[in-house]
Structures are given as C-alpha cells and as structure tokens.
C-alpha positions as CSV (number, residue, x, y, z in Angstrom):
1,X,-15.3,-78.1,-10.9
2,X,-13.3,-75.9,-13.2
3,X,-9.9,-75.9,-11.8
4,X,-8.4,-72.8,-13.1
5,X,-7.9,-69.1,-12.5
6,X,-8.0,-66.9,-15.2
7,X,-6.0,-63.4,-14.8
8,X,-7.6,-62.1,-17.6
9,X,-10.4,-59.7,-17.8
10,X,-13.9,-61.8,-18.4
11,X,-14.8,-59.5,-20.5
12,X,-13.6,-56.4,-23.5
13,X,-13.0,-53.5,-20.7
14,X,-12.8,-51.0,-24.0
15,X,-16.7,-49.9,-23.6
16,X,-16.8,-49.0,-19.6
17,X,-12.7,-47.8,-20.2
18,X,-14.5,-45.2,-22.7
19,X,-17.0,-44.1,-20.4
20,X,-14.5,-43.7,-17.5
21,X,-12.3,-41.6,-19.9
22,X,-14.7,-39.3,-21.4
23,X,-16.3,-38.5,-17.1
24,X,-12.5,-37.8,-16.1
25,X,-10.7,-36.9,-18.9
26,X,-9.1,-33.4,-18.3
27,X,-11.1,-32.9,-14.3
28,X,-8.4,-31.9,-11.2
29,X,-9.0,-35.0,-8.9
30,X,-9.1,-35.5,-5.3
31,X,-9.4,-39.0,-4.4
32,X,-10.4,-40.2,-0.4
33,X,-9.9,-43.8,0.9
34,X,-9.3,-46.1,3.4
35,X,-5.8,-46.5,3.4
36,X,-3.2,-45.4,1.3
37,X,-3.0,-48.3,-0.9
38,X,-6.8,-47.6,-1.9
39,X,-5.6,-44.1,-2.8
40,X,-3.0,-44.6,-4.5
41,X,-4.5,-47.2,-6.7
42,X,-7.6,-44.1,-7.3
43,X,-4.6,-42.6,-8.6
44,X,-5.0,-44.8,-12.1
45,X,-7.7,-42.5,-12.4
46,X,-5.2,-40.2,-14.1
47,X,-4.4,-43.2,-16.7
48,X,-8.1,-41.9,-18.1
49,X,-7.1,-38.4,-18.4
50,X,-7.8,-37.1,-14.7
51,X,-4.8,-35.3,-12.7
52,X,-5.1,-36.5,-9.4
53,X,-3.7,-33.1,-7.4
54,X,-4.4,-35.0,-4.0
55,X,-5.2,-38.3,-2.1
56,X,-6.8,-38.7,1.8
57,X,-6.4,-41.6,3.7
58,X,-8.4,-42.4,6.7
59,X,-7.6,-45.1,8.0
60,X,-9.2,-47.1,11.2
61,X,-7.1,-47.1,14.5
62,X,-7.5,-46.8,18.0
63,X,-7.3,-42.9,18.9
64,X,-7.3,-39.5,16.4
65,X,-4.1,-38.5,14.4
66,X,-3.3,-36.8,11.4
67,X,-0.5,-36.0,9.2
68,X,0.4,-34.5,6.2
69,X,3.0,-35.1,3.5
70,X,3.0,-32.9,0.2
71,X,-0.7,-33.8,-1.6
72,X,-1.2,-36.5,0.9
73,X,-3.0,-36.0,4.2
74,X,-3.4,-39.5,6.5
75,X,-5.8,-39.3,9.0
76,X,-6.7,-42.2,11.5
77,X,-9.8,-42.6,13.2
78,X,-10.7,-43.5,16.4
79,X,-12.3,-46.7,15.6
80,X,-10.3,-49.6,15.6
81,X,-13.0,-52.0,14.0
82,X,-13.4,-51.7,10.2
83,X,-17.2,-52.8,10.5
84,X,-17.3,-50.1,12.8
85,X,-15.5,-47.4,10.7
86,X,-17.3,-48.0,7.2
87,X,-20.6,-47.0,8.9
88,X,-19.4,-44.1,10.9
89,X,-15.6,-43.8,12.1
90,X,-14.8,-42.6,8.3
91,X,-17.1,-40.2,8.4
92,X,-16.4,-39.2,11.8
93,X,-12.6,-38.6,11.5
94,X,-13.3,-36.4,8.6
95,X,-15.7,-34.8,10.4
96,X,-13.7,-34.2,14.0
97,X,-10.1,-33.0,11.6
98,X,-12.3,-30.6,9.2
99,X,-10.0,-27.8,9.9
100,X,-7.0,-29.9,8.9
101,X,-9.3,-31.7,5.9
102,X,-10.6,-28.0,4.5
103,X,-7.1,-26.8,4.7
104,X,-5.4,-29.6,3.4
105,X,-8.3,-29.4,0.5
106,X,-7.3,-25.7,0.0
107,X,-3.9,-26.5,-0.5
108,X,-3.8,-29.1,-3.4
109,X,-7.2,-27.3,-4.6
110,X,-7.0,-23.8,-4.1
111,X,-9.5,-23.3,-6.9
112,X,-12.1,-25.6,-5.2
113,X,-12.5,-26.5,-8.7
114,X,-11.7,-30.2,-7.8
115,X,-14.1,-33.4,-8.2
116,X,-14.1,-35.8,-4.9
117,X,-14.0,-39.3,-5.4
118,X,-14.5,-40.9,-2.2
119,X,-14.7,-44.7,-1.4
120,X,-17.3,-44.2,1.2
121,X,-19.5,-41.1,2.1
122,X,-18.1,-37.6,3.3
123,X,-19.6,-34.9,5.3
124,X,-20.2,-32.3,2.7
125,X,-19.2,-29.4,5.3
126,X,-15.2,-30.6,5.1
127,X,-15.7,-30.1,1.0
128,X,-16.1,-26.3,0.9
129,X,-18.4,-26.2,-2.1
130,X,-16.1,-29.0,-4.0
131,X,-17.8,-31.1,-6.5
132,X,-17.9,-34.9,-5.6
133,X,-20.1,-38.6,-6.3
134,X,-20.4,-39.3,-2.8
135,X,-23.6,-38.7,-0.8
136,X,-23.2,-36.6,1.9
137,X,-22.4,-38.8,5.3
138,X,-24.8,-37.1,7.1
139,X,-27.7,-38.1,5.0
140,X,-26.4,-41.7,4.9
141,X,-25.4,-42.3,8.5
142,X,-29.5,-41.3,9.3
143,X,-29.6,-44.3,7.2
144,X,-27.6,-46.4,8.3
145,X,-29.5,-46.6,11.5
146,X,-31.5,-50.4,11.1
147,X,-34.9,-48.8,12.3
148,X,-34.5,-46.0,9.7
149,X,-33.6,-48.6,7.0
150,X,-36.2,-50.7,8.2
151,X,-39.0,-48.4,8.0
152,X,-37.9,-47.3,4.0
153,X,-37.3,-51.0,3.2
154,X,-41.2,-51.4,4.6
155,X,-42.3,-48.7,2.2
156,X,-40.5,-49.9,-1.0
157,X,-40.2,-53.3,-1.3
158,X,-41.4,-56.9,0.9
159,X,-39.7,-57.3,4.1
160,X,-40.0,-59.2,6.9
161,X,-41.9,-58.5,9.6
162,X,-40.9,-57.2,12.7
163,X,-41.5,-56.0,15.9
164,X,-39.7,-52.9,18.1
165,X,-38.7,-54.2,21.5
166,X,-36.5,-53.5,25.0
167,X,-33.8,-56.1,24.6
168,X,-34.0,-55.4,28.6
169,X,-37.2,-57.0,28.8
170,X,-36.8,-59.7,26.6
171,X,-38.0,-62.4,29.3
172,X,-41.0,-60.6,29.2
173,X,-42.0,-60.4,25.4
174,X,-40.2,-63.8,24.4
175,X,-43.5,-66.3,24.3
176,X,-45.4,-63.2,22.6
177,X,-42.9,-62.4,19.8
178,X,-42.5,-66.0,18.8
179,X,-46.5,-66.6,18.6
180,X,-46.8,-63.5,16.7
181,X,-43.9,-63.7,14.1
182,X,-44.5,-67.6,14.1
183,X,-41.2,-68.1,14.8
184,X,-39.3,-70.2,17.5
185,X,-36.4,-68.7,16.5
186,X,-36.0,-65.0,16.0
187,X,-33.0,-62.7,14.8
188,X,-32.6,-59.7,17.3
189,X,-30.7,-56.8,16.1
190,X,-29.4,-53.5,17.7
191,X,-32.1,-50.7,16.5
192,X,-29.4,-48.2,16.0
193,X,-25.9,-48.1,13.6
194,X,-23.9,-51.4,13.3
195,X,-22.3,-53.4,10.5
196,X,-21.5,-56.7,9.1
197,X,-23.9,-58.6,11.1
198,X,-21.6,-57.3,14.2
199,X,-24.9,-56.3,16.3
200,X,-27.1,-58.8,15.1
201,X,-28.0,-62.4,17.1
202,X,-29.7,-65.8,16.1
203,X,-32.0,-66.7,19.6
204,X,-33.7,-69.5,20.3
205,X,-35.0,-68.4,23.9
206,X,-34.8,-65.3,25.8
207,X,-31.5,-65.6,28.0
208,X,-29.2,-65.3,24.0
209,X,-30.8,-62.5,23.7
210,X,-28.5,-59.6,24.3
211,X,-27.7,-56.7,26.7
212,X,-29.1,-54.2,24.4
213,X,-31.3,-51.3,24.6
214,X,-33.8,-51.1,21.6
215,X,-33.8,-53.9,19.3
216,X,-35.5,-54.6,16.1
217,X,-37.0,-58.5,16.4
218,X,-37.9,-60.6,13.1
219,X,-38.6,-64.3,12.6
220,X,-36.0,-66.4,11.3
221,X,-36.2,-67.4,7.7
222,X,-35.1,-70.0,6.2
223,X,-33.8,-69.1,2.2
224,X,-30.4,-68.7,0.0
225,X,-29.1,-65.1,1.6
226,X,-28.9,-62.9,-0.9
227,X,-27.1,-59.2,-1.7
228,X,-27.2,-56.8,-4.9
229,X,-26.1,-53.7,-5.4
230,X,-27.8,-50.5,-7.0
231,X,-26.0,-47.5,-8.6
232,X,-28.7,-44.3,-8.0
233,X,-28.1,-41.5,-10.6
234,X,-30.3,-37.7,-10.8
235,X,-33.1,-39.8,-12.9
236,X,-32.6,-43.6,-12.9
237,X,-30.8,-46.5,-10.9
238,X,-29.1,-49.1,-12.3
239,X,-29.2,-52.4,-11.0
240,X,-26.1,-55.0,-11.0
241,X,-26.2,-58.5,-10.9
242,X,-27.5,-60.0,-7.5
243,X,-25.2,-62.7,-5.6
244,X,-25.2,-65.1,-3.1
245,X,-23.8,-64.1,0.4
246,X,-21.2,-66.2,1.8
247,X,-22.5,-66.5,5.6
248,X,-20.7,-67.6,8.9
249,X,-22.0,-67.3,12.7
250,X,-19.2,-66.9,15.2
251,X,-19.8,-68.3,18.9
252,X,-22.1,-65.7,19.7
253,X,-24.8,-66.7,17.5
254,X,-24.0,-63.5,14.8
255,X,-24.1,-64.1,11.4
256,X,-21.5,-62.2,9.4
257,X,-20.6,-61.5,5.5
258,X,-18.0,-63.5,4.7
259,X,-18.1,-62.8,0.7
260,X,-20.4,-63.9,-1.8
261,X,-20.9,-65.7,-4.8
262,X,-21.4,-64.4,-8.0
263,X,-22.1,-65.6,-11.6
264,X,-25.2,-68.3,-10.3
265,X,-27.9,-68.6,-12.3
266,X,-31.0,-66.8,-11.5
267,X,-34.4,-67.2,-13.0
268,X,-35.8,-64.9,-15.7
269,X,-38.6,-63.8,-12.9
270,X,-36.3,-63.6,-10.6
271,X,-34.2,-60.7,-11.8
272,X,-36.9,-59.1,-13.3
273,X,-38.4,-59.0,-9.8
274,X,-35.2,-57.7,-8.4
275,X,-34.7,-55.4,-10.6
276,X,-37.8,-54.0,-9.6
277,X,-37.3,-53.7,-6.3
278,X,-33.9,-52.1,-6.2
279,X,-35.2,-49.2,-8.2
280,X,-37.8,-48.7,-6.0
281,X,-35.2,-48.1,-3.2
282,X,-33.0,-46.3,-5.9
283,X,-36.3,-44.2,-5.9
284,X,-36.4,-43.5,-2.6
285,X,-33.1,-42.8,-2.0
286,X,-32.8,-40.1,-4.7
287,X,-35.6,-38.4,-3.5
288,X,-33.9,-38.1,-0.2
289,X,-30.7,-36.5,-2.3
290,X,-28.8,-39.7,-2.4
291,X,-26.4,-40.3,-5.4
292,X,-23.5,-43.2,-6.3
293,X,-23.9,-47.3,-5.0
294,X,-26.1,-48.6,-2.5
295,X,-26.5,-52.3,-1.6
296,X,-29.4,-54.8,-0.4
297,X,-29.1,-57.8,1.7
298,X,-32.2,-60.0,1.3
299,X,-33.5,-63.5,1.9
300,X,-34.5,-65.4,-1.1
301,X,-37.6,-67.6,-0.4
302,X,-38.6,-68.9,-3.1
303,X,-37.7,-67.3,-7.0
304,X,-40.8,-65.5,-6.8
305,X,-40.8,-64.4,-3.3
306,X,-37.7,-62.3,-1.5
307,X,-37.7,-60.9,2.0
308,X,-35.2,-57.7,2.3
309,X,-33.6,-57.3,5.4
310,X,-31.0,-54.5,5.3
311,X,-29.7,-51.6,3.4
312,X,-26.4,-50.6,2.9
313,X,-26.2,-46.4,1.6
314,X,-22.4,-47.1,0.4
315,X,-20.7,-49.5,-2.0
316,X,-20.0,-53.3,-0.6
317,X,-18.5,-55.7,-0.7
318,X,-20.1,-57.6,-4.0
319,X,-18.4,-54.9,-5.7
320,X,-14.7,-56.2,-5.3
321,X,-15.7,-59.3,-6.9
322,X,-17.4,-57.5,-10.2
323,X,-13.5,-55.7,-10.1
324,X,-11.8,-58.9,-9.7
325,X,-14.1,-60.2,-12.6
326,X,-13.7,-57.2,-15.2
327,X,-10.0,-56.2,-14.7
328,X,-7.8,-58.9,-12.1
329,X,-4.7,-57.0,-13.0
330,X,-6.3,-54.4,-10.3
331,X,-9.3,-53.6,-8.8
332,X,-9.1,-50.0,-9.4
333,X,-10.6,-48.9,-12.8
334,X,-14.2,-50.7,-12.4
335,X,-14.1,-49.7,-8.9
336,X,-13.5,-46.1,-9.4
337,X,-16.4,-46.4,-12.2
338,X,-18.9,-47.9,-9.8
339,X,-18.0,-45.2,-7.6
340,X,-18.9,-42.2,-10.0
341,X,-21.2,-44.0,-12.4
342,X,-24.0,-41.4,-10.7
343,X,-22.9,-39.0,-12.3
344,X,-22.1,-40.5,-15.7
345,X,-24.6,-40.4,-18.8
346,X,-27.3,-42.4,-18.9
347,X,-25.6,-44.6,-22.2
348,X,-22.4,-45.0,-20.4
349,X,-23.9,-46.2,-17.0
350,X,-25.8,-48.9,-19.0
351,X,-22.8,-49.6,-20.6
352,X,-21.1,-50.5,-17.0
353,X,-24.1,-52.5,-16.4
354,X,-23.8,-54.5,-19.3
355,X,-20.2,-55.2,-18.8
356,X,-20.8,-56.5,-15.3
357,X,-23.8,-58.5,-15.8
358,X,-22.0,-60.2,-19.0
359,X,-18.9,-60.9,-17.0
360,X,-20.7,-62.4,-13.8
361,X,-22.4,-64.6,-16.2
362,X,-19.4,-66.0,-17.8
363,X,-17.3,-67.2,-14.5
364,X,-19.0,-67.8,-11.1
365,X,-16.8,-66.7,-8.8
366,X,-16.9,-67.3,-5.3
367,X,-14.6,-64.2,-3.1
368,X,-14.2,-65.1,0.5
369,X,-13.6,-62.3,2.8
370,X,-11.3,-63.5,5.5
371,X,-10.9,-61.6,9.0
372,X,-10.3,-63.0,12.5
373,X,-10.5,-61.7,15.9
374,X,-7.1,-60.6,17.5
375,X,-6.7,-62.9,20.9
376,X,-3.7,-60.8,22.6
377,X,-2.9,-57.3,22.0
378,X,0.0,-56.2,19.5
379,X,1.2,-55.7,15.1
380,X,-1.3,-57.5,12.9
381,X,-0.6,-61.3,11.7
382,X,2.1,-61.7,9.2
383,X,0.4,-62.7,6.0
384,X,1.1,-65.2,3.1
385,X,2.5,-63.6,-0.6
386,X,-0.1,-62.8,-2.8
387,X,-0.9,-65.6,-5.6
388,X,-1.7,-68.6,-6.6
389,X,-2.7,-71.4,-2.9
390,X,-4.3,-74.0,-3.3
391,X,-7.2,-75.6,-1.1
392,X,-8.5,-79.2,-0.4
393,X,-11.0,-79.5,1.7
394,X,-9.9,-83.3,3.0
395,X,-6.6,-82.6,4.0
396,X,-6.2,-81.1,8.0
397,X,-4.5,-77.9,6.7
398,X,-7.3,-76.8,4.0
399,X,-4.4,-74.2,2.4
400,X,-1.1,-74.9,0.6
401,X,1.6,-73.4,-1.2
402,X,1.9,-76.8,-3.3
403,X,-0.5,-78.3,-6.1
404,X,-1.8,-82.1,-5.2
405,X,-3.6,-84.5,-7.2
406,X,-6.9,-83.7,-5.1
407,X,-6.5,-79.7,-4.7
408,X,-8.0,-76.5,-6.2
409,X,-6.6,-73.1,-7.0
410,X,-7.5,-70.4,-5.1
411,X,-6.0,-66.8,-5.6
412,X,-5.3,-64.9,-2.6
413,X,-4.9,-60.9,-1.9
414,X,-3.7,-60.2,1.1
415,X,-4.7,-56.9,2.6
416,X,-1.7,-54.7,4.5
417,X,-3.3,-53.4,7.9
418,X,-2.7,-50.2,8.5
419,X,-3.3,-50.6,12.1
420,X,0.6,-50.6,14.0
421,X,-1.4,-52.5,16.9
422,X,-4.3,-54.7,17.5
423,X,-6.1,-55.2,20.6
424,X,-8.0,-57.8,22.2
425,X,-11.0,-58.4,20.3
426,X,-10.3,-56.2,17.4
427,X,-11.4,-57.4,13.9
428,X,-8.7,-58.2,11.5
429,X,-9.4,-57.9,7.6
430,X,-6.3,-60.2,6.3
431,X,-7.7,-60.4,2.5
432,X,-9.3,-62.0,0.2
433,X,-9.4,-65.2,-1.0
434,X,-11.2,-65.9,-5.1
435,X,-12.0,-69.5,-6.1
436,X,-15.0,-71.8,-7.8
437,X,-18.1,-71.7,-5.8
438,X,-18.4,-75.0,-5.0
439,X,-14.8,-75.1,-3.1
440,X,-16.3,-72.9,-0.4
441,X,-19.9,-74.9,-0.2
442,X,-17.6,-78.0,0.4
443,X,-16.2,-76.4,3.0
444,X,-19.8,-75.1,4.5
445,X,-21.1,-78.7,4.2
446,X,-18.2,-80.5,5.8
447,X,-17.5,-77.8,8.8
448,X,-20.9,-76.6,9.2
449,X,-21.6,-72.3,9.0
450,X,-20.2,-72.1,12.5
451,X,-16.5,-73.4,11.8
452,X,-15.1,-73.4,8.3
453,X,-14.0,-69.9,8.3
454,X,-12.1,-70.1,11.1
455,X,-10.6,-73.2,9.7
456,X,-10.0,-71.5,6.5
457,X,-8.0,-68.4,8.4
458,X,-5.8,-71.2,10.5
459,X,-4.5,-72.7,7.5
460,X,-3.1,-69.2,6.1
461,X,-0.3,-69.9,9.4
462,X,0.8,-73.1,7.6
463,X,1.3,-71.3,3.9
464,X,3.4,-68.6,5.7
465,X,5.7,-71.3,7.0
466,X,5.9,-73.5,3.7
467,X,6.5,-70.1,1.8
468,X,10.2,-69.6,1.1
C-alpha cells in the first residue's frame, strides 16, 4: 500500500485553469448552492476573471425559511434529508420562494445580464430570462423518476431486466418474478423519485419486500458496482473516467453510495465500451434539452458486458473525488469547471477530460462518504478537525489522531451541517474521508458490506476526544 497523501495537484491545473478563465473572464456571476460554504467557495470563480454580484444558499432543513443579507439570499427547504433534497427539496424551495428568488435576482442583477452557476438544477421560471449551465429542474426531476430513467436507460444502452409491479401484492407475484428474472433474489425499488439507494431493497422472499405502491423489480446481479459521469454539451458529451462505487446495506436490506474508488485499471474494451454508452445517454439527454453533468450507476459483469441500472440528471458524487485529485487545496475550481464545461468550447472541454482522466490514472484514490442516522432528536454531532487521521483496520477503534507502526493515513473533510436540529432518523452527511483503495476493501472484507461503515463513523467519537 502506498502510505502517503499527497496535497498536491496530480496533475498541471494550467490547461483546464485556461479554459475556466477564458468561459468567465469578465461575466457578472450568480452562483446557487447547498449551503453557504458551497457558495462561497463558487466565489473563486472571480479568481478567473468573473465578478460574482451574488450567492443563494438552499440549504436542507425541516420547514421553509428565507433570509436575506446584502447579495446573499439563504433559503431552507423543507426537507430535512439531503438524499431527499438533491432530487427534489432544492428545486422545490426555489420553486415555492420564487417571489423572494426573482426579486432577490433583480436586486444583485438588475440587468438580468447575469450567468447562473448552480450546483444542482433550477427551475428556469425563478431565472427571469438569466443565462445559466444548469438544466432546468423541471426537465430533470421527470427524470429523476426510476421508471422514467428506466425506460431511456432501456432505449440507450444494456440494462437489466425488469418487471413493473404492486409492491402491495408482492405475495402474489413473488414465485412468478423470481422464475422469470431467474433470480432468487431480486432488488425492489420505489417506481417514483428517491435517492442514494434510500428507496431501494435487496429481498430474498416476499414478506422484505416493502410497503410501497409501484415498484420497479430486477434480478440481483452479482458484478463490481460501477458509476461514471458524463458532461452533455449543444453537440457532444464528454465522458470522465468510470469508478468503482463504494457500497454498504444498512439493516433494512438498502444498499447505499458510500463513495467510490477511482484511478483502477480498466481494460482497453472496457472504456471504449463505456464511453460508448454514456454518449448514447448524452444523446438522449440533449435531445430532451438537457445541458452540464449527468452520472450512471451500472453493474460491471464481466469487461465486456455492463448492466446500467440508474441515472443520475445532476453532478455526483464521483465528481468530488476528480476535485480532490486535480486541486486538494479546494474543491472549488474543477468543480465549478465540471459544472459549466456545457457550455465551454469543444477544445477546452476535452482539455478538462484529459486533465481528469490523466490525474485518476496517476493516484487511485478511494473517497468515503460518511453519514449516519441521528438516533435522538437535537444539533448535529460535533466533528473531528480537518487533516491528517489515521486508520488500522486491526485495532477496535479503526480511527486515530496518532501514527502507529501498523496504520495508514487518511485525510478527512469534515462537512459543517447547516441543519440547527436533527431528528429521529434524519440522515447526517459528517464528511469525507480520502485514502488508498485497499484501506477501505480491508475494511469491507473484515466487517462484511453490512457493518464497516458504521464502524468507520463510531471511531470519528474517539478522534474528537484524543484531539486537543
């Protein structure tokens, strides 16, 4: 294992930098994220010759509230779950406080002469004619909706089959499905919007399948899950490097994202086939008026066969790592270029391309997403420092502030909630954690896909204490 962390770019930023530069060189800015901390670091933008005149913040919560503060408008939604406000609250707060958003937009941007550079998707009504890379939210929460990805996965690329059911019923149709997918074990999943594996279910007889209405029903395959993410411009789509989804299943039988893997090797065929099949979803997509990043989760057979199983119309989370690899100092400048590569020349998107592909190549990195489920109601978890832990994997508390003879370094970024209170059952993002691939498949082999997460998250308690 290489046991070092390097907090240098992997590769020369000065190409994509260029590019950046010469899209927002001398362009009024308005820059919309999750929290204020995303928005303010969109503020580098200026650094390449932008003038960010204001920032929007929406933020997930628990019931609708806005405020304003000079060229800073916070709004909160009312969905507490991040899962559940990527695919829809975000787009819904804007939505439900577009008098205040239109106004607010007015006021920094009385012009309307602005460009909107938005983490996720925004209902085009709140813009009042403004320029921005996002696709419109209406267009991609249609998409978001599994049966509607399902059925334009079906026409563009090999997916697994699958079979429309009443989870109601499911006592009825078990014996049937199974025979027909050839499955004893099928993955159910909740027809309409959800996120993050939250509404999906591994079964292995009728009574674990769950109280849903409509559900979409597919045999369970056994493979290396995969994701990879696709930027769709007016005429082309350019396709990043493909990495290996970190995966655990909680007690209900739901696999989740936990992070992925990047830098692995992949077969000539296999990338060529990949990149195949992304633009023909990139194809799709812009047909339908989509524009900016769009990710694919699929199961990798064999490296000549794949299986895609969902589609993502916004950027994810395989994104963060290609920041962490091209500039660790911050995420921000290769984020904000995946976010507006769309609408970049041709020659300066492939540029982008070409610095992430080189830089996943040159250091695997493994990025562990780390969340847990609040047990009592009240203030998110204190948090460790960011820096430099460090994790072995045969000691009871897997995370330390102290080197040992047997331990690896791992970098951790904490992530400030901006939730004031938590309740019962709400999802928590606390950070992430970067480190060598084969740390985090020690931990999968010796806790098993059901446990070493939550191991990994109880061992942050014991840093906080050791920290001085």
């Amino acid at each position: 294992m290489v046991k070092s962390l390097s907090s240098e770019p992997s590769v020369s930023e000065q190409d994509w930098r260029s590019a950046a530069q010469e899209f927002a060189a001398g362009r009024s800015l308005v820059v919309i994220g999750l929290n204020q901390n995303q928005t303010a670091a969109f503020a580098s933008l200026s650094g390449l010759g932008g003038q960010v005149v204001g920032s929007l913040a929406v933020t997930p919560g628990g019931g609708m509230t806005s405020s304003a503060l000079g060229s800073r408008l916070n709004i909160t939604s009312a969905t507490p779950s991040i899962l559940d406000h990527t695919v829809r609250g975000f787009a819904q707060a804007l939505s439900t406080s577009a008098c205040g958003a239109r106004n607010f937009l007015d006021k920094v941007d009385p012009t309307r002469s602005a460009l909107v550079v938005s983490y996720l998707p925004v209902p085009y009504s709140v813009l009042n004619g403004r320029e921005t890379t996002s696709p419109d939210s209406a267009l991609t929460m249609h998409l978001e909706s599994k049966s509607v990805a399902k059925d334009l996965l079906d026409l563009a690329v090999p997916a697994l089959p699958s079979l429309r059911l009443d989870a109601q019923a499911a006592e009825d149709w078990w014996e049937t499905a199974t025979a027909q997918l050839g499955s004893d074990r099928l993955v159910v999943q909740d027809a309409g919007l959800s996120s993050g594996g939250s509404a999906t279910y591994i079964c292995s007889r009728a009574e674990q399948v769950p109280a849903l209405d409509e559900v979409l029903v597919a045999p369970y395959a056994t493979g290396r899950p995969c994701s990879v993410m696709g930027i769709v411009s007016a005429g082309s789509t350019l396709v990043l490097p493909a990495a290996r989804q970190i995966i655990a299943v909680d007690d209900k039988n739901r696999p989740s994202y936990q992070g992925n893997i990047t830098g692995e090797a992949w077969s000539e065929e296999s990338r060529a086939g990949i990149e195949a099949e992304v633009k023909a979803v990139g194809g799709v997509l812009a047909k339908q008026g989509f524009v900016g990043p769009f990710g694919l989760d699929f199961i990798e057979l064999t490296p000549k066969d794949r299986r895609y199983i969902d589609l993502n119309p916004r950027i994810i989370g395989l994104a963060v790592s290609f920041a962490q690899l091209l500039w660790p100092r911050t995420e921000t400048p290769p984020m904000a270029a995946m976010l507006t590569a769309g609408s970049w020349g041709s020659e300066a998107r492939e540029e982008l391309g070409r610095a992430i592909h080189e830089a996943a190549i040159r250091r695997p990195l493994a990025r562990v997403w780390l969340t847990s489920t609040a047990r009592a109601t009240g203030p998110p978890r204190e948090l460790p420092r960011a820096g430099t832990l460090y994790l072995d994997p045969n000691q009871p508390q897997l995370l330390s502030a102290a080197a040992t003879s047997t331990s690896f370094p791992v970098l951790w970024q904490p992530l400030a909630s901006e939730n004031s209170t938590l309740n019962v059952g709400d999802l928590a993002v606390l950070g992430s954690l970067y480190c060598d691939p084969p740390v985090i498949d020690s931990l999968i082999k010796k806790f098993g896909l059901n446990d070493w997460m939550s191991k990994l998250t109880e061992s942050l308690e014991s840093v906080l204490r050791t920290q001085p």
